[in-house]
Residue frames as qw, qx, qy, qz and C-alpha x, y, z in Angstrom:
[[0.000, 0.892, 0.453, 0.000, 0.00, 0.00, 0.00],
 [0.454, -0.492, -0.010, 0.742, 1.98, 2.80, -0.85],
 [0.274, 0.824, 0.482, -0.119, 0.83, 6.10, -2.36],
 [0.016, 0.984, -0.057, -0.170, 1.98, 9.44, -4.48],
 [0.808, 0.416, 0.092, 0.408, 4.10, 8.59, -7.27],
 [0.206, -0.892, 0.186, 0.357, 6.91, 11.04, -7.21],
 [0.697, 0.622, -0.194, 0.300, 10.12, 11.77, -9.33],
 [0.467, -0.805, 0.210, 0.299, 13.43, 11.64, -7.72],
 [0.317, -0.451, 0.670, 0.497, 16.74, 12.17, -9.53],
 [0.464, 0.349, -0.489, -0.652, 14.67, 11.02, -12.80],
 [0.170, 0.010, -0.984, 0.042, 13.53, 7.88, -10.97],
 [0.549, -0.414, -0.312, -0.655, 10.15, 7.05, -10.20],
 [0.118, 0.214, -0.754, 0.609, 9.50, 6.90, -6.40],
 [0.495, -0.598, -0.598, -0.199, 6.65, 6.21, -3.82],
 [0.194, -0.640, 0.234, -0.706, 5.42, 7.83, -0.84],
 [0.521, -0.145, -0.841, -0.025, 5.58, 5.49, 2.14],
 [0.449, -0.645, -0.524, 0.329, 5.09, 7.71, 5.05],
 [0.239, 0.727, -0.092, 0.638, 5.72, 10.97, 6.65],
 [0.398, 0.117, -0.522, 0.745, 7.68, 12.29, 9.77],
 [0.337, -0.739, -0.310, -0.494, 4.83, 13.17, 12.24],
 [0.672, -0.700, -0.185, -0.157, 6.92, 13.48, 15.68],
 [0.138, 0.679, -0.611, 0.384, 9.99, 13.57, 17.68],
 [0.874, -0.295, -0.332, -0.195, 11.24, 10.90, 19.80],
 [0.794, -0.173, -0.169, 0.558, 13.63, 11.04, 22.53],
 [0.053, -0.938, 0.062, 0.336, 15.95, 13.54, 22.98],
 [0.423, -0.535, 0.521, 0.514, 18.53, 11.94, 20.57],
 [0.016, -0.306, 0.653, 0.693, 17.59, 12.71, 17.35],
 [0.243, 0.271, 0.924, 0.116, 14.73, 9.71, 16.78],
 [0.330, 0.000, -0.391, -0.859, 12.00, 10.13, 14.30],
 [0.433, 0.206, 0.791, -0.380, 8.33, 9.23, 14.40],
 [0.105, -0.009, -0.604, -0.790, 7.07, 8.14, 11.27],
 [0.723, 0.151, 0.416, -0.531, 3.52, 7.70, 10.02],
 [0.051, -0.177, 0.807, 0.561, 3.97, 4.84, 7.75],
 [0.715, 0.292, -0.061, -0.632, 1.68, 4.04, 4.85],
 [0.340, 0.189, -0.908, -0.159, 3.33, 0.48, 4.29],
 [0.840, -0.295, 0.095, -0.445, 1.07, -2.61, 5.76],
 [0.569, -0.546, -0.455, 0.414, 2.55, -3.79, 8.15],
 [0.139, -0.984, 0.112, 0.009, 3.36, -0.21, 9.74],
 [0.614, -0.615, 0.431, 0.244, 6.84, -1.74, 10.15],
 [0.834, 0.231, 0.255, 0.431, 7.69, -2.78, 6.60],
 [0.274, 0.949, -0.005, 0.159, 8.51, 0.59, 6.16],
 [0.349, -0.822, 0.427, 0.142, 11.86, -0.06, 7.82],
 [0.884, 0.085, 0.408, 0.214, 12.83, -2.56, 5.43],
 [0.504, 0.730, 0.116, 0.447, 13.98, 0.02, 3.11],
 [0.688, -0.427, -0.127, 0.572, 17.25, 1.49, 4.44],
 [0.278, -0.140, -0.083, 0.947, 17.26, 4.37, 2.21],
 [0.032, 0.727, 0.646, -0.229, 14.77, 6.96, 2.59],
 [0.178, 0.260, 0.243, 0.917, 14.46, 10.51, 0.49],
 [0.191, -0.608, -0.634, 0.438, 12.86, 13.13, 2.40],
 [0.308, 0.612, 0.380, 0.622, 11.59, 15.91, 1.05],
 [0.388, -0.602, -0.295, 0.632, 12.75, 18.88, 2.56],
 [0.193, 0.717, -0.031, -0.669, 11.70, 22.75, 1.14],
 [0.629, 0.551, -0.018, -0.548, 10.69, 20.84, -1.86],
 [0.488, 0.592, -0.641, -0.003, 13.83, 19.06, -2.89],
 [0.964, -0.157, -0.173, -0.125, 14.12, 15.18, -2.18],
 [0.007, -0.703, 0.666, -0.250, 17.39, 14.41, 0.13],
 [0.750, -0.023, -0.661, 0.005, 18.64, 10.51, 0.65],
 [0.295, -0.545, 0.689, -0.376, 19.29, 9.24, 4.32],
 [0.508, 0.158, -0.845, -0.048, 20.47, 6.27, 5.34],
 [0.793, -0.471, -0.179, -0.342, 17.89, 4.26, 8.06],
 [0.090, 0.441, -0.759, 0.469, 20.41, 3.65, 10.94],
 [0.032, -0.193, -0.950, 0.243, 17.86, 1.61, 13.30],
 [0.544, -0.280, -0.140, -0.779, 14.06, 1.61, 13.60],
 [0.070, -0.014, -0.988, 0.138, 11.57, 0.14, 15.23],
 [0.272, -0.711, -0.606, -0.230, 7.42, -0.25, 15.94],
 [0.090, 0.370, -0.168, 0.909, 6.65, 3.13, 17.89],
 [0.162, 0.544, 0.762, -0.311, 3.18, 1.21, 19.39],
 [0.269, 0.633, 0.027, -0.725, 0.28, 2.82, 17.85],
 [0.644, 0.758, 0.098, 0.023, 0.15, 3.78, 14.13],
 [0.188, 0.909, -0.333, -0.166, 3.98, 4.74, 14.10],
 [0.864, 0.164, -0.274, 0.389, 7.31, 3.65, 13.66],
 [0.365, -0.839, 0.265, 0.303, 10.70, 5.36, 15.59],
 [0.714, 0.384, -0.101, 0.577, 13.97, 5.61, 13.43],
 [0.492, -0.616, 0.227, 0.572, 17.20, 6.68, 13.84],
 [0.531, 0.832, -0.113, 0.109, 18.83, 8.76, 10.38],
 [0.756, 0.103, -0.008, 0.646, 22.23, 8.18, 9.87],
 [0.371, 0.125, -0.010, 0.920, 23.44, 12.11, 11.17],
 [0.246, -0.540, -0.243, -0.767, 21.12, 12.99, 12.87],
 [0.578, -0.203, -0.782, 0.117, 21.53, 13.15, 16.18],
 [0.084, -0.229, -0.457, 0.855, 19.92, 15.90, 18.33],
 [0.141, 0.749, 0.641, -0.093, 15.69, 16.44, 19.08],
 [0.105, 0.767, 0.055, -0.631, 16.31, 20.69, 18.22],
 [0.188, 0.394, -0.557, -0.707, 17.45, 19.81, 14.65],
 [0.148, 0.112, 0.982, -0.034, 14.82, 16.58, 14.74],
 [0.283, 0.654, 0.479, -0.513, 12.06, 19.19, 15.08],
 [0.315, 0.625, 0.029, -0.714, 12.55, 20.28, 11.73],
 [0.307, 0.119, -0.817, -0.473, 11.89, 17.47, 10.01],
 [0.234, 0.441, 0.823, -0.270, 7.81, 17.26, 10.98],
 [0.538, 0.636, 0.168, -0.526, 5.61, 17.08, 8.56],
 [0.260, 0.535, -0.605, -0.529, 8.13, 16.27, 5.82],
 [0.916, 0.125, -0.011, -0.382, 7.23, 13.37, 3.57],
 [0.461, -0.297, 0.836, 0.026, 9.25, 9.89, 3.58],
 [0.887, 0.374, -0.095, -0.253, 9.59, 7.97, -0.34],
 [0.561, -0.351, 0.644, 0.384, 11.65, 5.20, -1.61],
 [0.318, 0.449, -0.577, -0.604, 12.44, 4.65, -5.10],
 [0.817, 0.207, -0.059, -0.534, 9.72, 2.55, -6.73],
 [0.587, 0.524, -0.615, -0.050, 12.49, -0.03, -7.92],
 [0.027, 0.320, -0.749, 0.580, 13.16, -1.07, -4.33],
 [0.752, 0.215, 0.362, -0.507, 9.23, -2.37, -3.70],
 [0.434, 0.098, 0.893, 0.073, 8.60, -5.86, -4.04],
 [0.341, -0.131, -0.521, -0.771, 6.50, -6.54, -7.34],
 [0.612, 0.011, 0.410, -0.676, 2.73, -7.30, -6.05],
 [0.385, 0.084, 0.919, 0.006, 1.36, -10.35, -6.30],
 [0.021, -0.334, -0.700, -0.632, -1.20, -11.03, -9.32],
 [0.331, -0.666, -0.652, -0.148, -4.35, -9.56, -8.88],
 [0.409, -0.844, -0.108, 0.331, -2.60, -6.65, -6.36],
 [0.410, 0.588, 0.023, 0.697, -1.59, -3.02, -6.85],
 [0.493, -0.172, -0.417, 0.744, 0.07, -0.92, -5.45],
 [0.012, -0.855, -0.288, 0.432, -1.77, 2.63, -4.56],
 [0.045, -0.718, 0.157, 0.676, 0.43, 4.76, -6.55],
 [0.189, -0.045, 0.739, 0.645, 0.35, 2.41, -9.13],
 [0.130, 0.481, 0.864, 0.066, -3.64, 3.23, -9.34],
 [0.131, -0.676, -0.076, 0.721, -3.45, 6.65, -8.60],
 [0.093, -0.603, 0.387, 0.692, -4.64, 8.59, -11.64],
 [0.102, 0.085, 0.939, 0.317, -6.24, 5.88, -13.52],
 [0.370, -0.135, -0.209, -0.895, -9.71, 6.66, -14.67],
 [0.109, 0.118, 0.879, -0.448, -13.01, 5.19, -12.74],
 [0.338, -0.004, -0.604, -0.722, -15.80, 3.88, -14.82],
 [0.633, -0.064, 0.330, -0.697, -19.34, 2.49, -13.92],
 [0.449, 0.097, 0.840, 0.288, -20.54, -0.98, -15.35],
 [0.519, 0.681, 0.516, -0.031, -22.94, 1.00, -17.34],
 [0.535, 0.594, 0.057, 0.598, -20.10, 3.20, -19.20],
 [0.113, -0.940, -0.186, -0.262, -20.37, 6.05, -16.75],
 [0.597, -0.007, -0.429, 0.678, -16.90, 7.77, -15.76],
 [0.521, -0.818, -0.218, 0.107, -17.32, 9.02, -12.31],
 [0.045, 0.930, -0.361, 0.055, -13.40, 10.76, -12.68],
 [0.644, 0.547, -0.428, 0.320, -9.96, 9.84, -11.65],
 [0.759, -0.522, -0.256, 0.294, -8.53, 8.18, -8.27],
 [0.147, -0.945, 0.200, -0.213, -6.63, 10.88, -6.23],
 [0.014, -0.518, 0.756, -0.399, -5.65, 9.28, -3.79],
 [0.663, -0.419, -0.511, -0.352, -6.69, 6.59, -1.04],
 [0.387, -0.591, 0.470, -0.529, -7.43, 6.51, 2.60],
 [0.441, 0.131, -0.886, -0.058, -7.10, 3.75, 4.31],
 [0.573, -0.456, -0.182, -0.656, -10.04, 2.79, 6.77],
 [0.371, -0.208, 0.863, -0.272, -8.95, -0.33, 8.67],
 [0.736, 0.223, 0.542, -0.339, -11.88, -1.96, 7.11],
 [0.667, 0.483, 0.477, 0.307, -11.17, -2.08, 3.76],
 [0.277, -0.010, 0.335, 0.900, -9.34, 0.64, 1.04],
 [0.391, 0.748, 0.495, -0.207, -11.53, 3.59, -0.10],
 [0.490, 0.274, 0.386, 0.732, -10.37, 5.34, -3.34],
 [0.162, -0.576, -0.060, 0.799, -10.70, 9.30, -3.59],
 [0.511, 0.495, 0.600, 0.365, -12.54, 9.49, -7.03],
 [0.187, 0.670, 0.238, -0.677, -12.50, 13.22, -8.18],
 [0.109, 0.560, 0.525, 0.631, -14.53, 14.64, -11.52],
 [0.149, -0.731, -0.266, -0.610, -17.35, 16.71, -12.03],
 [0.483, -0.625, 0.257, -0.557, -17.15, 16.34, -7.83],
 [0.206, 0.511, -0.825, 0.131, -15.23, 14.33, -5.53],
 [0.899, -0.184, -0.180, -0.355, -16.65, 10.46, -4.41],
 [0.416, -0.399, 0.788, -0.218, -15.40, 8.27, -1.58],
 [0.860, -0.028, -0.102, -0.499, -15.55, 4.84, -2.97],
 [0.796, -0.395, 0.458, 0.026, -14.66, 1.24, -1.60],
 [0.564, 0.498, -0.586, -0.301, -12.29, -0.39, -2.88],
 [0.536, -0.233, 0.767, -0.263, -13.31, -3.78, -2.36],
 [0.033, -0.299, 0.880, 0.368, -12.55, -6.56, -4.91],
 [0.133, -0.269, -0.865, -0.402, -15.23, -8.23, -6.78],
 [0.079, 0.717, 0.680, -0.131, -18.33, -6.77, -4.71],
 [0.114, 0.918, 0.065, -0.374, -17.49, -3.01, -5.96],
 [0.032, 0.686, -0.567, -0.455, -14.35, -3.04, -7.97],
 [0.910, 0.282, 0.291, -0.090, -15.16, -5.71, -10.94],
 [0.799, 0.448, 0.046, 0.398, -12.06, -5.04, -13.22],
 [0.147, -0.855, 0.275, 0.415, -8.60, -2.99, -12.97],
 [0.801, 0.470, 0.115, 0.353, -7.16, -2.66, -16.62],
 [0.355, -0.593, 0.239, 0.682, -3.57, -1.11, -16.32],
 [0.261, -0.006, 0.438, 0.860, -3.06, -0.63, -19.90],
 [0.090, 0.721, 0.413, 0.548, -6.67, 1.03, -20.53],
 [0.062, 0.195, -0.366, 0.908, -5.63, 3.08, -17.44],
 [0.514, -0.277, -0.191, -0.789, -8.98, 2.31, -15.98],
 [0.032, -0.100, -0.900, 0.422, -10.92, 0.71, -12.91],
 [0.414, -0.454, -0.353, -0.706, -14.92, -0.47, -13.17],
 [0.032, 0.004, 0.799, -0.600, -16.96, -0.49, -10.43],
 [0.304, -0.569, -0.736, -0.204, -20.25, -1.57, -9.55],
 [0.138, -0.334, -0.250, 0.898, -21.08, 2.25, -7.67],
 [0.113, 0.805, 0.525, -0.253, -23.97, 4.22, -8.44],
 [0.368, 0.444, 0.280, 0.767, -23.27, 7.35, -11.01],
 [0.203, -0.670, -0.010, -0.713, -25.35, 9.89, -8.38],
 [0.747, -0.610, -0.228, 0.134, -24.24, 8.39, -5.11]]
């Protein structure tokens, strides 16, 4: 699950989380991660943080489960909470290449992102933003004419995802 293509260096990246806390007084980060588990997100050792716009590598020195929704890392050079604070809020990708390929039948968020979103009766309802993730089940961020929450939830709403027509039908109402 991992969201918000990106470009780094002319590579195509993902978003996997973002820096929502301090931890400690030495330096430690709290991520939110967008991987499932919350923890795979430490599997990837380097991490490109966007800071005042522009994507900077660091190297994952230790991490671990934060309880909760987070994670805790250590950054390689980074090792005091007053310079720690100013990396909240910033976002947290890896380079696409580095994610496992998905299993048949499973995509990644960012790889759906952006694809058009079609009724079974023809009607396109617009173009996935983004998605949230509920606990219960994926909901997709549809926006057109006006913006629709819908599930994404395999074969009882989502009936087809064609990557090469760029395009995902669903069984969804056209005025819900």
């Amino acid at each position: 699950m991992a969201a918000s293509v990106q470009d780094i260096d002319g590579q195509p990246a993902v978003a996997v989380g973002q820096i929502s806390g301090i931890y400690g007084v030495k330096g430690w980060l709290k991520v939110f991660s967008h991987t499932r588990p919350r923890e795979n997100i430490l599997q990837y050792r380097r991490w490109y943080l966007r800071i005042a716009g522009v994507w900077k590598p660091y190297e994952v020195v230790e991490g671990r489960s934060g309880g909760g929704q987070a994670v805790v890392v250590k950054l390689a050079g980074l090792d005091d909470r007053d310079l720690a604070r100013n990396f909240m809020g910033v976002d947290v990708a890896v380079l696409r290449s580095m994610l496992p390929e998905p299993e048949e039948g499973e995509f990644y968020w960012a790889d759906l992102e952006g694809l058009d979103v079609v009724t079974l009766e023809g009607v396109t309802l617009g173009q996935v933003d983004h998605f949230l993730g509920t606990g219960a089940n994926d909901v997709m961020v549809v926006r057109g004419e006006r913006e629709r929450l819908v599930p994404y939830v395999r074969g009882n709403v989502v009936k087809d995802v064609d990557m090469t027509a760029r395009r995902i039908t669903v069984d969804w109402p056209a005025d819900f």
